[in-house]
N, C-alpha and C positions, 0 to 999 in steps of 0.2 A: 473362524470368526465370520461376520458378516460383512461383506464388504459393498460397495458399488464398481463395478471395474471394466474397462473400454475393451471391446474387442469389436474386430471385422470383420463382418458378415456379407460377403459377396461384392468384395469391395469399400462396403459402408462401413461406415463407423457405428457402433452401439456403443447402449449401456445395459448392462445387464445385473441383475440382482445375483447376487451368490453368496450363499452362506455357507460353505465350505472351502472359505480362501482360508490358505494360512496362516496361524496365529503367527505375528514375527516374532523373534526371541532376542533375547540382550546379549551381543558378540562381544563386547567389551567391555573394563569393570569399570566404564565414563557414560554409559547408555543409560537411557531410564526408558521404560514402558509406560505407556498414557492410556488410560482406558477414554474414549474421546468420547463429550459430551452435548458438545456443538461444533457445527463447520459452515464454513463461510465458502457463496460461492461466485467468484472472481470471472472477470473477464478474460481471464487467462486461462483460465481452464476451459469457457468453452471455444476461446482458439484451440486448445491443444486437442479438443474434439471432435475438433472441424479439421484437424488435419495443418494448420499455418503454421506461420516460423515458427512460434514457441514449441510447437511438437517436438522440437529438433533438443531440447533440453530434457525432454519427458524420462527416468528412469523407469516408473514404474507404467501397471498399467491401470493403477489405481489414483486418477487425479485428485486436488483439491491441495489448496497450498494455508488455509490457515485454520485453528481449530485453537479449540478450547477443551480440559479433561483433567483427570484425575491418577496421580501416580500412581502405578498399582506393583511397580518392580524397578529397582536400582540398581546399581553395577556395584561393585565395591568399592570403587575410586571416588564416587560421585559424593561432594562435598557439602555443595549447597542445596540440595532436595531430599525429600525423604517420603515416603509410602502416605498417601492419602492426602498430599497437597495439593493446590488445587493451579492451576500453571495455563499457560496459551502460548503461540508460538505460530511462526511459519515456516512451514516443514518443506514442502516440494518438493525437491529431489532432493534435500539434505537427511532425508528421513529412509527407514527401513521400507515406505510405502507413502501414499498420497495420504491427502485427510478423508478421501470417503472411505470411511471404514471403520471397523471396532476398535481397534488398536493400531499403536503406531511405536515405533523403536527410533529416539533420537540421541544424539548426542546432548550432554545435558546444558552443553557451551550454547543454544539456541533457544532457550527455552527461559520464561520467566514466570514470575508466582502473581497470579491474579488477582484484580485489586477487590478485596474483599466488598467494595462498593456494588462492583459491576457483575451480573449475570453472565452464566458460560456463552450466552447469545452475541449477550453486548461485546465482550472481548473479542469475540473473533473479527469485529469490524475492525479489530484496531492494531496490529501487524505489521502489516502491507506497506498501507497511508503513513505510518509514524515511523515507523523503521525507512523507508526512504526519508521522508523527511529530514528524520534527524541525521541521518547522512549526507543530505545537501549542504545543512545549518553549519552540523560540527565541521566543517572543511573550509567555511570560508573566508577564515581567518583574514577578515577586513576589519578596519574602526566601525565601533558600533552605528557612529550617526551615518555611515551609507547609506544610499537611496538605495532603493529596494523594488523592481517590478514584478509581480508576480501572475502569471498569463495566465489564466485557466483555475481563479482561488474559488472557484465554489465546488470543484471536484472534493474529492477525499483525499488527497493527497496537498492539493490546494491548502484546504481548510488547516490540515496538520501545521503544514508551514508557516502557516499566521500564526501559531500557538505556539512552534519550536520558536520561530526569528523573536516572536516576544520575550520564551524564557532564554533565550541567549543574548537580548538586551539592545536587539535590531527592532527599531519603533517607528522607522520614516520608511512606510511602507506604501504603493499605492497598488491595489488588485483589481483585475478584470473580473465579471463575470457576466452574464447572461440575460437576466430579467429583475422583474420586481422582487421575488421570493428569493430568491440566490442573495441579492443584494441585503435584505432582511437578516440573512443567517450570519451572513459575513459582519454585520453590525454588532451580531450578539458577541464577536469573538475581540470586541474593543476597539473595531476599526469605525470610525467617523465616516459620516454617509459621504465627504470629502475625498477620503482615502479609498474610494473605489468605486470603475467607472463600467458601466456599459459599454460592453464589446460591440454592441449592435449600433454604434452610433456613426455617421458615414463618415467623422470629422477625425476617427480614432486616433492616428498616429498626432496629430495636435491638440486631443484632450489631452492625453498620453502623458505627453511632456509639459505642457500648460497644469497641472495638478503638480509636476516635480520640479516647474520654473527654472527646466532643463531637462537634461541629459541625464539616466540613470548610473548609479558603482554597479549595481546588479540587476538582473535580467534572467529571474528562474523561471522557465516554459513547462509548463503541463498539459498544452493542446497539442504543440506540432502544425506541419503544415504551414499556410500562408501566415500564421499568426506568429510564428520565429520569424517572418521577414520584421513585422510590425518592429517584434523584440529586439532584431538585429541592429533596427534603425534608431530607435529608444536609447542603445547604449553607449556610452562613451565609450572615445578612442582609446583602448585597453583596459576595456571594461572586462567584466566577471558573465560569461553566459552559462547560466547552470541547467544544462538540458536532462530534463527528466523522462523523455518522448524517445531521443533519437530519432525524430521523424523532422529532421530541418530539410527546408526545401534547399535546392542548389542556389538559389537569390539570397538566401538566407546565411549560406555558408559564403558565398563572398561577399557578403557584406561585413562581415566579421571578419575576414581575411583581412578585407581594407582597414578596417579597425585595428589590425593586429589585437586585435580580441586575446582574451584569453576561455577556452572552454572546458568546460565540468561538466562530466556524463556520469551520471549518478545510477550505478546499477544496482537492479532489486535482486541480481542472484550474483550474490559476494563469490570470491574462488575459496575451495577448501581450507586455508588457511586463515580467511577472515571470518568463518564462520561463528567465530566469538563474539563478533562485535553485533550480532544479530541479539543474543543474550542482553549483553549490555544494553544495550539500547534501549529493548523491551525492560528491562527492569529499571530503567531511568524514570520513561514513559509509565510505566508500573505508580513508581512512589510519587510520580509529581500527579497524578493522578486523583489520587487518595487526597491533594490540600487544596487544587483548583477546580473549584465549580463551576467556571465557565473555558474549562477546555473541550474541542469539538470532541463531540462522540456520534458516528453515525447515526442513524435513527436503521433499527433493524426490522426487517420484514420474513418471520417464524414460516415458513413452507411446509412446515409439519414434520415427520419422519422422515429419517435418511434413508432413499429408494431412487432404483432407477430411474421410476414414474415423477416424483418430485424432485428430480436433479435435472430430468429434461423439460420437465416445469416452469424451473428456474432459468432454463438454457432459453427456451423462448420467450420469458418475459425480457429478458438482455435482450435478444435480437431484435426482439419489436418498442425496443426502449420504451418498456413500462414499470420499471424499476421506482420510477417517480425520485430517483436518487436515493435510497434505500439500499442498505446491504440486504440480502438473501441469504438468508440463514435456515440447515437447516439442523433437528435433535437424532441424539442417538441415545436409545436408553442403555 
């Protein structure tokens, strides 16, 4: 098959085209084969091409963690899919191989059926962002009317969490973001130009709290860094800190000490036994999909064909952050 796949050349990192990688095959009668139709390309992948921590999770040497495709082979066991559906999913290292490529061999527990609305393109933005999300949401088993701060909502992951906390029935919400345009988006998603504040403002930790005329129930971080201090000090005394980053600064973890805080590290790579809940989830996000027209959907940016040449295309629009906030997509015929 065709695939994109990393290897090292005198030390370096590449990418290289090959079209004589191995078809992978279905080892168990619970696997399905996806003939893949689109792939989405993450900041995580090109860590793992630059060589940083996430390398350390890498099985294959075939990167890319979300796509979009068409069943083209089943296992015997496999219940709810069948040949010529149309499905997306985040594979990573849950899969027989990465998403740059022709085909992929998954377990079928990770995988959902694509909302007839949306393009092989459009889905692939939507994985990642929504499956953490609703991982943060489903867990936090508080009364709905808790206060709610949300660091970092015009990210993609951000954005999801306004859409999950509303369809779970969390509405006292107030989110950071960055400029005029952020701010704009975040409106479309139901939030009141009230419920969210510019980060760039020098007064921040007292707009903060002056918008929630106190002290937050919860405190979910999508930047990391100095901005977990901000959240740390936002939160009440055994409050809820839902870290999505893992990047708190040491100021920031004793502050939440003193608080006797309580904290939620919400990982994007479940252990092999939770990999069900990746399914799940995607097919929740699936059907509620299909009845809300104003849930976020990234806006995606087509790079053309799946290639070396345009996958390291993709790697240096990320690096010189000119994404414009745009997923990076690209086709495979």
């Amino acid at each position: 098959m065709n695939a994109v796949k990393l290897v090292s050349l005198q030390g370096e990192n590449r990418l290289v085209n090959d079209s004589t990688y191995s078809k992978p095959e279905i080892k168990n009668d619970s696997q399905i084969l996806i003939k893949v139709k689109a792939v989405a390309v993450n900041p995580i992948d090109l860590q793992m091409f630059q060589g940083k921590n996430e390398a350390r999770i890498m099985s294959s040497d075939i990167l890319g963690r979300e796509l979009a495709g068409i069943i083209e082979e089943t296992g015997n066991k496999v219940k709810n899919f069948k040949k010529g559906e149309e499905v997306f999913l985040a594979v990573g290292s849950m899969g027989s191989n990465g998403a740059f490529a022709e085909y992929v061999v998954v377990s079928e527990e990770i995988l959902a059926h694509k909302p007839k609305e949306l393009s092989f393109e459009q889905v692939t933005a939507l994985p990642i962002a929504y499956v953490t999300a609703w991982q943060a949401v489903s867990r936090l088993k508080l009364p709905k009317e808790s206060s709610v701060l949300i660091l970092g909502a015009s990210g993609s992951v951000g954005k999801a969490l306004i859409n999950v906390l509303h369809h779970f029935g969390y509405h006292k919400i107030i989110a950071t973001a960055g400029n005029d345009y952020s701010i704009g988006e975040l409106m479309k998603q139901e939030l009141s130009k009230e419920q969210i504040v510019s980060y760039k403002q020098p007064d921040l930790d007292r707009i903060i709290l002056t918008q929630n005329n106190g002290l937050y129930d919860i405190v979910i971080d999508c930047i990391g860094g100095k901005m977990t201090e901000i959240g740390a000090n936002s939160l009440k005394r055994e409050g809820l800190f839902v870290d999505i980053t893992n990047l708190r600064t040491e100021e920031a973890n004793y502050i939440l000490f003193q608080k006797a805080a309580i904290i939620m590290n919400v990982a994007r790579y479940a252990e092999p036994e939770l990999h069900f809940k990746y399914g799940e989830i995607l097919n929740e996000v699936s059907s509620v999909l299909g009845s809300k027209e104003n849930w976020y959907l990234q806006e995606v940016l087509n790079l053309g064909k799946l290639s070396a040449e345009n996958l390291m295309a993709a790697f240096n629009l990320m690096e010189e952050n000119k994404t414009n906030g745009k997923k990076l997509v690209l086709e495979i015929e």
